[in-house]
C-alpha positions as CSV (number, residue, x, y, z in Angstrom):
1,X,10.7,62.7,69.8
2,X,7.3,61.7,68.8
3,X,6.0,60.0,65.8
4,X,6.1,63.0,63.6
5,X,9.9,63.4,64.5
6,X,11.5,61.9,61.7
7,X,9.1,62.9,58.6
8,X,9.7,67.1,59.8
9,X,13.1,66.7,59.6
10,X,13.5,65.2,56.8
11,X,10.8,68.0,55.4
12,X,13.5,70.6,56.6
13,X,16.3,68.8,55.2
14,X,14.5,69.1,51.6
15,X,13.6,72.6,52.7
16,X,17.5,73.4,53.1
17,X,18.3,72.2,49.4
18,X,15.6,73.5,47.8
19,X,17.0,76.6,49.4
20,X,20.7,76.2,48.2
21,X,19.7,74.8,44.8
22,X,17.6,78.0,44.2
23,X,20.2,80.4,45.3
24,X,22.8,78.6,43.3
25,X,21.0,78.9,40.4
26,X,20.6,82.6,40.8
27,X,24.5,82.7,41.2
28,X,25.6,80.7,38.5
29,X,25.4,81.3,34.8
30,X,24.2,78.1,33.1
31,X,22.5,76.6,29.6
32,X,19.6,78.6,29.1
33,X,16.1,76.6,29.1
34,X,15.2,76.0,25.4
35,X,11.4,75.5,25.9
36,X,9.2,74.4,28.6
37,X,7.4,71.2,28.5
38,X,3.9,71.3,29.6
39,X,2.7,68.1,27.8
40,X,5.2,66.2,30.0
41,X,4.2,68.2,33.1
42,X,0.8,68.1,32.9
43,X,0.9,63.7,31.8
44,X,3.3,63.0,35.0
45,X,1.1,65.4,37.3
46,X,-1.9,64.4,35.9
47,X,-0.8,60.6,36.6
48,X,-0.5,61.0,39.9
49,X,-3.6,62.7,40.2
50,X,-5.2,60.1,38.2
51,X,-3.7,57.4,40.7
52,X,-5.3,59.5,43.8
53,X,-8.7,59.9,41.8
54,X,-8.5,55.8,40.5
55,X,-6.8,53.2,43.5
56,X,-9.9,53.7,45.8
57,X,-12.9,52.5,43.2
58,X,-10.7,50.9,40.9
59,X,-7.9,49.3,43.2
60,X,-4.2,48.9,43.7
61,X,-3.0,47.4,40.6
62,X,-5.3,49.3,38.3
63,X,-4.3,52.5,38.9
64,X,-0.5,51.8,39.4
65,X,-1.3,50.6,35.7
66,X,-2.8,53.5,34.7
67,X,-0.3,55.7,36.4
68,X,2.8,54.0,35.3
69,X,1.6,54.0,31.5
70,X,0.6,57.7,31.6
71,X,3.2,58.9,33.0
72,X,6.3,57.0,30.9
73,X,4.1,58.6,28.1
74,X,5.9,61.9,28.7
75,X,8.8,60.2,27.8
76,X,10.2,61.0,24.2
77,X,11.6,57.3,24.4
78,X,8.1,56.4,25.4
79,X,7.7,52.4,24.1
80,X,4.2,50.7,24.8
81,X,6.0,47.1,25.4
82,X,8.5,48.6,28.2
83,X,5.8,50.5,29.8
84,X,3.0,47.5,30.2
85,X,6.1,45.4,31.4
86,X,6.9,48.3,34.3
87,X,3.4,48.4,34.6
88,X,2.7,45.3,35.1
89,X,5.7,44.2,37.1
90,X,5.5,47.4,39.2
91,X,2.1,46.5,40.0
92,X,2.6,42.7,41.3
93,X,5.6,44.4,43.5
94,X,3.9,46.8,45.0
95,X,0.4,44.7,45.7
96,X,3.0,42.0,47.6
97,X,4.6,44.8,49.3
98,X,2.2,46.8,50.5
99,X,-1.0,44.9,50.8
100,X,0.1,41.4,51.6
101,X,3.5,42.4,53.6
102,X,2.7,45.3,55.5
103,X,-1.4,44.8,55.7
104,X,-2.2,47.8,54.3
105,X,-5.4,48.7,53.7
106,X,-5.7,48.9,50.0
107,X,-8.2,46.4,47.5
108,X,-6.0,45.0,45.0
109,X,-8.5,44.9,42.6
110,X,-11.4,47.4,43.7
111,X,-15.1,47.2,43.9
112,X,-15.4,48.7,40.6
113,X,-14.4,45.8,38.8
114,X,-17.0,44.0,41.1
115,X,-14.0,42.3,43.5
């Protein structure tokens, strides 16, 4: 068991339900789909892709920002106050996690903002 041990198996794992989830829906008669929603795919995908494009120039805590704001957009309960609140709170948990406690390599603010 080497380093990549743990992260294939647990690939497979999500292989195997993906698996049984898509047969089971083939099997089972359920509530039809009643439209699609491509404004919510596109804002949560496009969030994330945002996030990859933004944490390197921008930083960290910018781009969780940006990320967690565009994507609770796609929400129909979408509320500017509880998503600058996640934002924000999201952002201070994550820089103390993953850049203070485990060193990781990330600029909390980056050299965009001249930092």
């Amino acid at each position: 068991m080497g380093p990549g041990y743990f992260p294939t198996v647990l690939g497979a794992l999500l292989v195997l339900v993906g698996a049984i989830s898509m047969v089971r829906s083939f099997t089972h008669q359920g509530e039809a789909i009643k439209r699609f929603y491509w404004k919510e795919i596109f804002l949560v995908l496009g969030s994330v892709a945002l996030f990859g494009i933004l944490v390197r120039g921008a930083g960290l805590v910018p781009a969780l920002i940006v990320l967690v704001i565009t994507s609770a957009w796609a929400s129909e309960k979408f509320n500017i106050k509880t998503a600058l609140l996640l934002a924000a709170l999201s952002s201070v948990f994550s820089a103390l996690v993953f850049v203070k406690g485990l060193g990781l390599p990330f600029a909390i603010i980056g050299p965009w903002f001249g930092m």
